[in-house]
PyMOL Python script that loads the backbone (N, CA, C, O; Angstrom):
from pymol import cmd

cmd.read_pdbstr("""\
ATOM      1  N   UNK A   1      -0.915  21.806  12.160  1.00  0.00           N
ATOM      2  CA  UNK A   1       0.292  21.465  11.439  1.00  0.00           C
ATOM      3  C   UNK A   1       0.021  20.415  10.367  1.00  0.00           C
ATOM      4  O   UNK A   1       0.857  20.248   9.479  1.00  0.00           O
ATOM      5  N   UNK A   2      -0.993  19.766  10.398  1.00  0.00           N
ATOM      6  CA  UNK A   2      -1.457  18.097  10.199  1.00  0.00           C
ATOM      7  C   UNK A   2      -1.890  19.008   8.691  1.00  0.00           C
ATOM      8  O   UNK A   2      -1.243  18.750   7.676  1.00  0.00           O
ATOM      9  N   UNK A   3      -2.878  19.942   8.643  1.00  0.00           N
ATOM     10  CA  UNK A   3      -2.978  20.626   7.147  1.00  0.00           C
ATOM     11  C   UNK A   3      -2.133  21.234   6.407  1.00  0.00           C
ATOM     12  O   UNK A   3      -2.451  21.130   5.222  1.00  0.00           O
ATOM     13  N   UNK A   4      -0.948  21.981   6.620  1.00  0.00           N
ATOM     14  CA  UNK A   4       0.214  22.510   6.143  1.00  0.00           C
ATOM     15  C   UNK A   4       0.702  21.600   5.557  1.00  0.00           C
ATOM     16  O   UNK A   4       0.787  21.536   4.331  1.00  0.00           O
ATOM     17  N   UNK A   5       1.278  20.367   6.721  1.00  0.00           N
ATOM     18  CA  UNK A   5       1.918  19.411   5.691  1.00  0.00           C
ATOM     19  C   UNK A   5       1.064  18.122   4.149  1.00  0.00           C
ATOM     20  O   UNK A   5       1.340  17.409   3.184  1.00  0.00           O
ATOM     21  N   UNK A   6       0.015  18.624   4.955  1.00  0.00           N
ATOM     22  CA  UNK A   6      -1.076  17.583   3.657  1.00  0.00           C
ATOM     23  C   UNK A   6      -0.721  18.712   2.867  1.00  0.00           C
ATOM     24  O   UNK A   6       0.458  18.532   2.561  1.00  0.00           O
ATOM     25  N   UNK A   7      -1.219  20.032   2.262  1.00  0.00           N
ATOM     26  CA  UNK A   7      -0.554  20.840   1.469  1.00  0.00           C
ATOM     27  C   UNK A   7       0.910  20.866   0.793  1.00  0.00           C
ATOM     28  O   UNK A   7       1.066  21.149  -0.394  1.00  0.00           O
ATOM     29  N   UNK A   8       1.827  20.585   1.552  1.00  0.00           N
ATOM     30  CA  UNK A   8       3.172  20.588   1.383  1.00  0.00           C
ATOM     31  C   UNK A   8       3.175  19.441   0.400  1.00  0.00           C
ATOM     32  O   UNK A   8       3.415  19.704  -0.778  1.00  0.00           O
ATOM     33  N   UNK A   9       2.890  17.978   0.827  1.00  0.00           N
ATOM     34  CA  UNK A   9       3.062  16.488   0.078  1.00  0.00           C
ATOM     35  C   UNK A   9       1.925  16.842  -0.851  1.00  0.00           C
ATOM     36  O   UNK A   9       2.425  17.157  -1.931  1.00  0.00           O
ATOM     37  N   UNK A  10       0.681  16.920  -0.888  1.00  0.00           N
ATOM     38  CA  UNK A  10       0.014  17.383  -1.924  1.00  0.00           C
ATOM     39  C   UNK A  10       0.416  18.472  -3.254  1.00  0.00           C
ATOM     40  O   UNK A  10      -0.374  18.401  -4.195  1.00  0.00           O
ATOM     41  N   UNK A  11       1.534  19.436  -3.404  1.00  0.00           N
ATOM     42  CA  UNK A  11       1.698  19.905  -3.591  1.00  0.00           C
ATOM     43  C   UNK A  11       2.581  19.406  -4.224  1.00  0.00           C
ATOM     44  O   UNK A  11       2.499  19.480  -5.451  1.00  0.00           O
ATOM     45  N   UNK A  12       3.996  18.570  -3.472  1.00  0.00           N
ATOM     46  CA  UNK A  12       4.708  17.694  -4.372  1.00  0.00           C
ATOM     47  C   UNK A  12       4.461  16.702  -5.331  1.00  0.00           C
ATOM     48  O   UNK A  12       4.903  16.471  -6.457  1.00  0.00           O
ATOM     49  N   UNK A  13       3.359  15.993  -4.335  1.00  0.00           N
ATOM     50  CA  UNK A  13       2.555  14.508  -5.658  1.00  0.00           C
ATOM     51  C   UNK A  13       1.599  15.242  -6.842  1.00  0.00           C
ATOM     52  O   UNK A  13       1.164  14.730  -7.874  1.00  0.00           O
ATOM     53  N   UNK A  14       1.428  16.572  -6.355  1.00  0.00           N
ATOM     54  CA  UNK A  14       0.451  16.879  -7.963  1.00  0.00           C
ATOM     55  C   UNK A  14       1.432  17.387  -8.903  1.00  0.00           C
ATOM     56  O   UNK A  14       1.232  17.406 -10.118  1.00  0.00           O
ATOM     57  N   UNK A  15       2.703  17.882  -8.229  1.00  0.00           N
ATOM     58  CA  UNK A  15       3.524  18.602  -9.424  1.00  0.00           C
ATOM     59  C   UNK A  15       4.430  17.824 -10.020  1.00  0.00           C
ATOM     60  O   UNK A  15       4.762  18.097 -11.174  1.00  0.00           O
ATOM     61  N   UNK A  16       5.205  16.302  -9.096  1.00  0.00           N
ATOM     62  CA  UNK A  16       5.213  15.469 -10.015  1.00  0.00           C
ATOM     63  C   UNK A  16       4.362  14.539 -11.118  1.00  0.00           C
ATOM     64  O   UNK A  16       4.579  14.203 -12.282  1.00  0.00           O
ATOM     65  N   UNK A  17       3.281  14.294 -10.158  1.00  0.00           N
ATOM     66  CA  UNK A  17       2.113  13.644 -10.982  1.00  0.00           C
ATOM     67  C   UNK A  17       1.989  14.749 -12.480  1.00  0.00           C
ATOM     68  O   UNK A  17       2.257  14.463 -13.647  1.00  0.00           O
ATOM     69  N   UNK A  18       1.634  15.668 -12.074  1.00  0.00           N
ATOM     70  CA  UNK A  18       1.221  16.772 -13.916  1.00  0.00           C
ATOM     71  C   UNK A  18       2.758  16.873 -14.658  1.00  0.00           C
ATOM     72  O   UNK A  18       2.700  17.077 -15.871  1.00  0.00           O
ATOM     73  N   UNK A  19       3.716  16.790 -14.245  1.00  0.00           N
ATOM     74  CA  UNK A  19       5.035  16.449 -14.935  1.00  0.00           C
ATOM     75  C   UNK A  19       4.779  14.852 -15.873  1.00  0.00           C
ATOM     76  O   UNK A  19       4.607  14.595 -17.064  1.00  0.00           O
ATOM     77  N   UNK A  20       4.882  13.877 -14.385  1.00  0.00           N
ATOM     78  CA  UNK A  20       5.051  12.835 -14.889  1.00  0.00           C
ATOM     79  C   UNK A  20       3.805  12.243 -16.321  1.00  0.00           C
ATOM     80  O   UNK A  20       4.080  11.251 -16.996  1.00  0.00           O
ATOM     81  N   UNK A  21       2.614  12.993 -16.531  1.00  0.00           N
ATOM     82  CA  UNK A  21       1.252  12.608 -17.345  1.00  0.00           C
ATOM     83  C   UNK A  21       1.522  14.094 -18.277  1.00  0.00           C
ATOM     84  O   UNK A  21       0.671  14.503 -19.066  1.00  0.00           O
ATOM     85  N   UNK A  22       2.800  14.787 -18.048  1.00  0.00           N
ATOM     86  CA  UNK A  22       2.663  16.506 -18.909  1.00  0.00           C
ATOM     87  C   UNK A  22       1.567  17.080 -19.411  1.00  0.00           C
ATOM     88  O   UNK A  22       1.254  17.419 -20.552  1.00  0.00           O
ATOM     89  N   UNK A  23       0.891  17.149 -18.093  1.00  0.00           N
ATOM     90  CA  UNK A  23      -0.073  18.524 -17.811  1.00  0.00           C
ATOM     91  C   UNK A  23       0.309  19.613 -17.545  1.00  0.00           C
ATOM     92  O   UNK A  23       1.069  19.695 -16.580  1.00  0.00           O
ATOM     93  N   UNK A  24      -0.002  20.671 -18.168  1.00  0.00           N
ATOM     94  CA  UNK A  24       0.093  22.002 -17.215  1.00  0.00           C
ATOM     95  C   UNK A  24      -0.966  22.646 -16.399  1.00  0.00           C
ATOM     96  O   UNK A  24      -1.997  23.108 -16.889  1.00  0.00           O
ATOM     97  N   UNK A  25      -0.683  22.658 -15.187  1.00  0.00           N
ATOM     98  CA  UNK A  25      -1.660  22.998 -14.332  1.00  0.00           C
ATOM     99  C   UNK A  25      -1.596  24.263 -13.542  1.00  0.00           C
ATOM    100  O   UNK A  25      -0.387  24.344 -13.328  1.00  0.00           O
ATOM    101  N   UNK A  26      -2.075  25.158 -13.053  1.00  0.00           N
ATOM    102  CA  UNK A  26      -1.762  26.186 -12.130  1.00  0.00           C
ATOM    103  C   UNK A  26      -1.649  25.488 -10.697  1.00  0.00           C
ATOM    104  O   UNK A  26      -2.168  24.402 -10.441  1.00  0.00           O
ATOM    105  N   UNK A  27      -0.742  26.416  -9.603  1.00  0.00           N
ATOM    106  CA  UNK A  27      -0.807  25.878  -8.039  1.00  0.00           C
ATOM    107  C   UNK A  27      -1.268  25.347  -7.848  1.00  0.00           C
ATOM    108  O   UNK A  27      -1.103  24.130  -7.929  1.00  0.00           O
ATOM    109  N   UNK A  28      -2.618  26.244  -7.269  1.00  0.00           N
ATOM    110  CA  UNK A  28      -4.161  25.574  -7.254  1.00  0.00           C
ATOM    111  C   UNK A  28      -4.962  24.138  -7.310  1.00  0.00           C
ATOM    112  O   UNK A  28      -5.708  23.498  -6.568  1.00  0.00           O
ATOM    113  N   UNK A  29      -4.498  24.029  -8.351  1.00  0.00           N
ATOM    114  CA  UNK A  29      -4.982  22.118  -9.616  1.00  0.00           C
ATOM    115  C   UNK A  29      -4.033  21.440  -9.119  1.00  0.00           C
ATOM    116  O   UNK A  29      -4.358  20.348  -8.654  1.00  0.00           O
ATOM    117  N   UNK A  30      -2.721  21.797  -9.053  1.00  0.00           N
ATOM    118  CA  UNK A  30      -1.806  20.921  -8.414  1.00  0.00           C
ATOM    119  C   UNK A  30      -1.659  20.558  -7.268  1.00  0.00           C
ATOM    120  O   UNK A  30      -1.017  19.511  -7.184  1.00  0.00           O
ATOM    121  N   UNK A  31      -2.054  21.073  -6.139  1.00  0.00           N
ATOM    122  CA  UNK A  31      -1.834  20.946  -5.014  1.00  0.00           C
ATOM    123  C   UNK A  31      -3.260  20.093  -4.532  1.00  0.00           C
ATOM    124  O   UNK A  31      -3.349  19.395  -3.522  1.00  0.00           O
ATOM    125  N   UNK A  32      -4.479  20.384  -5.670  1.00  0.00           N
ATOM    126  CA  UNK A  32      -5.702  20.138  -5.474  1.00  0.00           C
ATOM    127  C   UNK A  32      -5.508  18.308  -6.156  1.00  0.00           C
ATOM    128  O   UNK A  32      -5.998  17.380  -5.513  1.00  0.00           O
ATOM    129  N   UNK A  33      -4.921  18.113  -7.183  1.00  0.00           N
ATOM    130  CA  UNK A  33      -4.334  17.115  -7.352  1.00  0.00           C
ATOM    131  C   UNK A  33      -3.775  16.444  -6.952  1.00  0.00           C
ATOM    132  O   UNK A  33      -4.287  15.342  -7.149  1.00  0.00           O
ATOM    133  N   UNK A  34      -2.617  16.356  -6.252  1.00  0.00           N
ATOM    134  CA  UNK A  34      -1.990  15.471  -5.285  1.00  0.00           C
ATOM    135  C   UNK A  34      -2.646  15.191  -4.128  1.00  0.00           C
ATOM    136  O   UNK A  34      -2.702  14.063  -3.639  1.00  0.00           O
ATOM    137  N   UNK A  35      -3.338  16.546  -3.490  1.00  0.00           N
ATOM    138  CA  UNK A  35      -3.969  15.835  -2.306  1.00  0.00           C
ATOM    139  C   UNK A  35      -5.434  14.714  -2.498  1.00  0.00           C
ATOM    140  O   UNK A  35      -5.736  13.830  -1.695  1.00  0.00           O
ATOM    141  N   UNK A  36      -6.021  14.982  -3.503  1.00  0.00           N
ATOM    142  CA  UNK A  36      -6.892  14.089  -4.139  1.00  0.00           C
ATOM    143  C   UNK A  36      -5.944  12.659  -4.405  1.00  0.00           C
ATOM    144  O   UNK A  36      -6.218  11.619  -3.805  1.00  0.00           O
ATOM    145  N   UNK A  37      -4.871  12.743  -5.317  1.00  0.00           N
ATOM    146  CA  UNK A  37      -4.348  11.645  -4.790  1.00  0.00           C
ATOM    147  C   UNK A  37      -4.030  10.749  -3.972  1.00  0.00           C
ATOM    148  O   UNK A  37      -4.270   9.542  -3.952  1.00  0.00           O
ATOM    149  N   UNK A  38      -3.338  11.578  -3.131  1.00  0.00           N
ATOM    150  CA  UNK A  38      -3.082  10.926  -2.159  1.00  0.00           C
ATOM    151  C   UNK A  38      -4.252  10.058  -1.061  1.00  0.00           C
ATOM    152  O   UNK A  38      -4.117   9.108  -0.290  1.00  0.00           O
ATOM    153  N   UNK A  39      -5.103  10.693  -1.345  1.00  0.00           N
ATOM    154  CA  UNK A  39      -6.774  10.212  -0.336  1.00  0.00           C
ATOM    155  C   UNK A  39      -6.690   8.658  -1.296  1.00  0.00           C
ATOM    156  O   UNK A  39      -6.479   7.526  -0.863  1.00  0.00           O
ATOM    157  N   UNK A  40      -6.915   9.060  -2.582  1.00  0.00           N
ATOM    158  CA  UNK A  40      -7.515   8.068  -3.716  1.00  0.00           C
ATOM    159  C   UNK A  40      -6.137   6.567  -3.259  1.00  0.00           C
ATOM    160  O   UNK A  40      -6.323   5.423  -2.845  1.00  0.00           O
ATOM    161  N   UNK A  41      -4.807   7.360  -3.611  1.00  0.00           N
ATOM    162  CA  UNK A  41      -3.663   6.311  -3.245  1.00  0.00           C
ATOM    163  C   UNK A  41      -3.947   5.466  -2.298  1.00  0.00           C
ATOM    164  O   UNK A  41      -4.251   4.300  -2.550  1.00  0.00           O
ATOM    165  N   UNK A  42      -3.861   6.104  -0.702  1.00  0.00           N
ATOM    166  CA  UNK A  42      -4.382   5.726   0.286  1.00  0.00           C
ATOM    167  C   UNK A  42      -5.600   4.602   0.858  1.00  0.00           C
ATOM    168  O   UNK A  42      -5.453   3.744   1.728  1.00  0.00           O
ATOM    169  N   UNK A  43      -6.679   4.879   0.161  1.00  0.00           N
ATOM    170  CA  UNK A  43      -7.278   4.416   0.002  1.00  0.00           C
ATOM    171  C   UNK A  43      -6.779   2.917  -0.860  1.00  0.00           C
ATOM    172  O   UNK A  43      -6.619   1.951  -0.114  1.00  0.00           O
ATOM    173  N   UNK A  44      -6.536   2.686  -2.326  1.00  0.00           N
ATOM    174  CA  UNK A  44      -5.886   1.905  -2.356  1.00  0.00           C
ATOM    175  C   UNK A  44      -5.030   0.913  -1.501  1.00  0.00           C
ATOM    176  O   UNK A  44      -5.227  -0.269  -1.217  1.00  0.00           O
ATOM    177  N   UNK A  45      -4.128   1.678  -1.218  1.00  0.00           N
ATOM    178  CA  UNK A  45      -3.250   1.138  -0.567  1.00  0.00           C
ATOM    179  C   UNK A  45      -3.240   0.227   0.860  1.00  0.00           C
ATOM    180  O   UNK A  45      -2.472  -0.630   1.298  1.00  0.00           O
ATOM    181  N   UNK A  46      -4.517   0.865   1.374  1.00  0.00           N
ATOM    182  CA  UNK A  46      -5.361   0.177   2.411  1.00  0.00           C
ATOM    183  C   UNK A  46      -5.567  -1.483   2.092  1.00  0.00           C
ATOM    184  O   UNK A  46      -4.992  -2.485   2.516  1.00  0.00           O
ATOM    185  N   UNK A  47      -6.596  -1.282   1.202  1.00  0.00           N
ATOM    186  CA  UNK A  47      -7.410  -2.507   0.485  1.00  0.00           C
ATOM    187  C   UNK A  47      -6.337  -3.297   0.312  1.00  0.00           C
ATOM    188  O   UNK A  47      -6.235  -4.422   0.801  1.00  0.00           O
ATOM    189  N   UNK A  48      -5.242  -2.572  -0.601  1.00  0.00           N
ATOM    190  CA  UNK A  48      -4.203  -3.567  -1.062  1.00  0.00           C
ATOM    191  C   UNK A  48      -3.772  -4.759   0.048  1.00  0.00           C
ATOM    192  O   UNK A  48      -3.766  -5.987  -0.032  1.00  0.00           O
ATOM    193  N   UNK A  49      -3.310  -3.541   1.437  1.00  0.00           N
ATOM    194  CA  UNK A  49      -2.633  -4.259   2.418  1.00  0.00           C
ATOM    195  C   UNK A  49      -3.575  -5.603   3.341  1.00  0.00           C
ATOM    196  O   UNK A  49      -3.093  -6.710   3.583  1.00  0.00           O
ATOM    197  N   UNK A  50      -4.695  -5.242   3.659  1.00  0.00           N
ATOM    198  CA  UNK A  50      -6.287  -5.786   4.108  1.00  0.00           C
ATOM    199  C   UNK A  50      -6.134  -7.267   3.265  1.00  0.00           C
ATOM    200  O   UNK A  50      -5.904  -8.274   3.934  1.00  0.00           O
ATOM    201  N   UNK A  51      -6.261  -7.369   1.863  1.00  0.00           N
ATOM    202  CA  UNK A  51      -6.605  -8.499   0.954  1.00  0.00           C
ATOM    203  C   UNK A  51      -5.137  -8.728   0.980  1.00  0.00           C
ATOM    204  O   UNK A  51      -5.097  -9.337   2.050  1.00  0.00           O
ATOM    205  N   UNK A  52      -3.848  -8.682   0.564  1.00  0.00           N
ATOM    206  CA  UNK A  52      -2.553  -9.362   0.796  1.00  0.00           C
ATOM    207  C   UNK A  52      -2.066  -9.430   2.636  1.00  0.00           C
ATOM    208  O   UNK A  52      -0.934  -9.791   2.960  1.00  0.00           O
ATOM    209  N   UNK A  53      -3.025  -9.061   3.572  1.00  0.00           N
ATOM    210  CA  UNK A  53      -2.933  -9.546   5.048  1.00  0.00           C
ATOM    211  C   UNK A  53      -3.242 -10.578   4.769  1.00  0.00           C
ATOM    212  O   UNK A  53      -2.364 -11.335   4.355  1.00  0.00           O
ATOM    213  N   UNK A  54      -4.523 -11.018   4.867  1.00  0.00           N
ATOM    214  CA  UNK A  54      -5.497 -12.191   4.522  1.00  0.00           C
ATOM    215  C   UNK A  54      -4.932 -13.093   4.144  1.00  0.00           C
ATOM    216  O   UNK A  54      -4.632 -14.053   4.854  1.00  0.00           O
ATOM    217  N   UNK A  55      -4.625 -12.955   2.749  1.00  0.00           N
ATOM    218  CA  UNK A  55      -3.739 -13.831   1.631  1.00  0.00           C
ATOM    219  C   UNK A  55      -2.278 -14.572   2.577  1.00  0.00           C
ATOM    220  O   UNK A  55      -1.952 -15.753   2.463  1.00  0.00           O
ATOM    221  N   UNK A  56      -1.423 -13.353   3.659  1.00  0.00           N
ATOM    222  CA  UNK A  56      -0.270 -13.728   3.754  1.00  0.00           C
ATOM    223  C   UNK A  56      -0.628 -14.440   4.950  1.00  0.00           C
ATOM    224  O   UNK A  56       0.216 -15.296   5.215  1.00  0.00           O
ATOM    225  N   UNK A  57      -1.574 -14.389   5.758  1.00  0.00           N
ATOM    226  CA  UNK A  57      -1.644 -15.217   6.682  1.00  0.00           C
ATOM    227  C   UNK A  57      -2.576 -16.526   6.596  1.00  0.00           C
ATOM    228  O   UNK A  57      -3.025 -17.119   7.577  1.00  0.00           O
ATOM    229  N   UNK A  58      -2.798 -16.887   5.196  1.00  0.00           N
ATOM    230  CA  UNK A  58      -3.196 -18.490   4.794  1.00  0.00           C
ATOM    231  C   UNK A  58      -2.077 -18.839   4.223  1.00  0.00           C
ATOM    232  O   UNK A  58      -2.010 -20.059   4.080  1.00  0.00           O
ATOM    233  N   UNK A  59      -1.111 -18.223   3.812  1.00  0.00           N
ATOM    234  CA  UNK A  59       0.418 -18.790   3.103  1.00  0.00           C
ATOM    235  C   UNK A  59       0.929 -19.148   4.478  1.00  0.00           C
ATOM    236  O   UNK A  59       1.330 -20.309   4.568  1.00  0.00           O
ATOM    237  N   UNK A  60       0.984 -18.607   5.276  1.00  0.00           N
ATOM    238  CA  UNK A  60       1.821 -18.492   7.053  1.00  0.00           C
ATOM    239  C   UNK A  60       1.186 -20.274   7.454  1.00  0.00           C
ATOM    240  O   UNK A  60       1.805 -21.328   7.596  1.00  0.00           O
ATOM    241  N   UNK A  61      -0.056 -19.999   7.521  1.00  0.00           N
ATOM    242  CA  UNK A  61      -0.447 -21.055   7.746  1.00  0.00           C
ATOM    243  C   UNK A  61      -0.798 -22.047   6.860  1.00  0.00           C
ATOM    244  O   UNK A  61      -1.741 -22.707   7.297  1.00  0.00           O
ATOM    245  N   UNK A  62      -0.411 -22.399   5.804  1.00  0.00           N
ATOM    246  CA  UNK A  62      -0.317 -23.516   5.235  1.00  0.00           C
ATOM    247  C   UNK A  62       1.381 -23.686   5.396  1.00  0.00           C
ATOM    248  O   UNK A  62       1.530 -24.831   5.823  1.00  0.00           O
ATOM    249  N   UNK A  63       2.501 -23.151   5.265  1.00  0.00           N
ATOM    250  CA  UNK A  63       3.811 -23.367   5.302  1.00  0.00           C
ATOM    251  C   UNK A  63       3.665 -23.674   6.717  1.00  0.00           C
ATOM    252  O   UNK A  63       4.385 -24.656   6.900  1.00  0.00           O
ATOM    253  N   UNK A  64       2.946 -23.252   8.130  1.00  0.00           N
ATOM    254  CA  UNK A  64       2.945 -23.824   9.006  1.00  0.00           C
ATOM    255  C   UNK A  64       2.698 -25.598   9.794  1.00  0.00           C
ATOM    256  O   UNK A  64       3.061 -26.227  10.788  1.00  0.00           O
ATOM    257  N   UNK A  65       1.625 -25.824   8.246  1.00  0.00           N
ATOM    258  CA  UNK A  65       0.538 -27.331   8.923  1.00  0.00           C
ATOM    259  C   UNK A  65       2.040 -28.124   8.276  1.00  0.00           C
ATOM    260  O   UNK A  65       2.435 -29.120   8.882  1.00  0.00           O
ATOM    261  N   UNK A  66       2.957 -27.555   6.844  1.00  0.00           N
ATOM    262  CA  UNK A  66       3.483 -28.584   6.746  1.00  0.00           C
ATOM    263  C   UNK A  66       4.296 -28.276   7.001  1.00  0.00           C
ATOM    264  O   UNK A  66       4.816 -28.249   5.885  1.00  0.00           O
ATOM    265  N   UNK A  67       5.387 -27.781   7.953  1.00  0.00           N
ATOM    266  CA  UNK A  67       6.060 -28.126   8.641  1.00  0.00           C
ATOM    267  C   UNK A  67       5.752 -29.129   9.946  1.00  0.00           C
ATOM    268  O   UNK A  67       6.383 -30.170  10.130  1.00  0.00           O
ATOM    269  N   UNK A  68       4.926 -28.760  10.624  1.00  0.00           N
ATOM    270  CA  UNK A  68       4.306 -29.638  11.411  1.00  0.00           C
ATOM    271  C   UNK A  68       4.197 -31.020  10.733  1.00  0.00           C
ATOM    272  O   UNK A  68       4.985 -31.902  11.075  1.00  0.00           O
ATOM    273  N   UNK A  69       3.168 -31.280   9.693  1.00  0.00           N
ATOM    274  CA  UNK A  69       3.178 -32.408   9.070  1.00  0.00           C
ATOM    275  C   UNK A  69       4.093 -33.235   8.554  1.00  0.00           C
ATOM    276  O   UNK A  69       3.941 -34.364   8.089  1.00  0.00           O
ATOM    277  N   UNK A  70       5.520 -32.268   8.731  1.00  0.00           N
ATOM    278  CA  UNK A  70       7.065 -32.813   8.223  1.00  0.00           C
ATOM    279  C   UNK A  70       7.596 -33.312   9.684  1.00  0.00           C
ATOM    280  O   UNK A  70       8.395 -34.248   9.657  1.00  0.00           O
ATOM    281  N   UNK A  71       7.205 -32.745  11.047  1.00  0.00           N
ATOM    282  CA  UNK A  71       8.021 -32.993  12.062  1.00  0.00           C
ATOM    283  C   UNK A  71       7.134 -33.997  12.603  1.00  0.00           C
ATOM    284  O   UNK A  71       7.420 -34.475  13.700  1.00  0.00           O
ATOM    285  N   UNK A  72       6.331 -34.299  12.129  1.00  0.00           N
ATOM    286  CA  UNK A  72       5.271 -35.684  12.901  1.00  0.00           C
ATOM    287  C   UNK A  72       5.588 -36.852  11.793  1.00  0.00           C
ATOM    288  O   UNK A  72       5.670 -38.004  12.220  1.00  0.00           O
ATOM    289  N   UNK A  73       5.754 -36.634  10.526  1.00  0.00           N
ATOM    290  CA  UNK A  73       6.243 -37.976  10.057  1.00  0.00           C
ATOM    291  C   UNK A  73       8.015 -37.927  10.207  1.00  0.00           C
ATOM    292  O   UNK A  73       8.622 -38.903   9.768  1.00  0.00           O
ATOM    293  N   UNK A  74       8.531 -37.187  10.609  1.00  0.00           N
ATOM    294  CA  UNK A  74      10.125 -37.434  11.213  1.00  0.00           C
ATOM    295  C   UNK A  74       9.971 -38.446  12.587  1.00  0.00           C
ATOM    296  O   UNK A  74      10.510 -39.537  12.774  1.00  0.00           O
ATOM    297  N   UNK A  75       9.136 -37.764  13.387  1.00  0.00           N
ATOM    298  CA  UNK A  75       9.001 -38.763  14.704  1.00  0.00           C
ATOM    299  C   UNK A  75       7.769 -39.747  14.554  1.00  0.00           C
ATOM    300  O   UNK A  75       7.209 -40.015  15.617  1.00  0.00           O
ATOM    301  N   UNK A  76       7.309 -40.268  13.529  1.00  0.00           N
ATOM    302  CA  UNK A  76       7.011 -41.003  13.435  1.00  0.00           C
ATOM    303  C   UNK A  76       7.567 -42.353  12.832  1.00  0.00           C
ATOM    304  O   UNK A  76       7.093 -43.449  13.132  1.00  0.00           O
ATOM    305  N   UNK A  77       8.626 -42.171  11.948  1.00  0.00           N
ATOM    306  CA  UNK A  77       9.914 -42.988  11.594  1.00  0.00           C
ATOM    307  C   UNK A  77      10.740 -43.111  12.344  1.00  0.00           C
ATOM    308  O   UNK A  77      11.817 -43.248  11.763  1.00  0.00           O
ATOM    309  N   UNK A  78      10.835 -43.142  13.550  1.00  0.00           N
ATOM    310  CA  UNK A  78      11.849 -43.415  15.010  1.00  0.00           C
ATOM    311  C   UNK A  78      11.842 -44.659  15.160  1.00  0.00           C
ATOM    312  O   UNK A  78      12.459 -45.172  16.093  1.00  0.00           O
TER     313      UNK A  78
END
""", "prot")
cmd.dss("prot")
cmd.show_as("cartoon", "prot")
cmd.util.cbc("prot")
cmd.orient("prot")
């Protein structure tokens, strides 16, 4: 089933993709297109998430030390 539907979405992302860049392509190129996309997207989209994980969990933890560093000089002015 797992190949039908890669066909199916492949099939949609190449025939918008050759719309959206106005190519004309046969089935074939199109369907061969989107699913190439989608690998290539994917791929992307990986990396993207991997390097902005990273990134969001040194933001996590720097907004973390200073809060901390805000609630230790609160109880330290007592």
């Amino acid at each position: 089933m797992s190949v039908v539907f890669l066909i199916i979405v492949g099939a949609a992302a190449g025939f918008i993709a050759t719309r959206l860049m106005r190519i004309e392509a046969d089935l074939i190129t199109t369907i061969v297109i989107g699913i190439a996309g989608a690998l290539i997207g994917g791929l992307v989209l990986r990396t993207l998430l991997a390097v902005m994980g990273l990134f969001a969990g040194l933001v996590g933890a720097i907004l973390g030390a200073v809060a901390l560093i805000f609630l230790w000089q609160k109880l330290q002015n007592r």
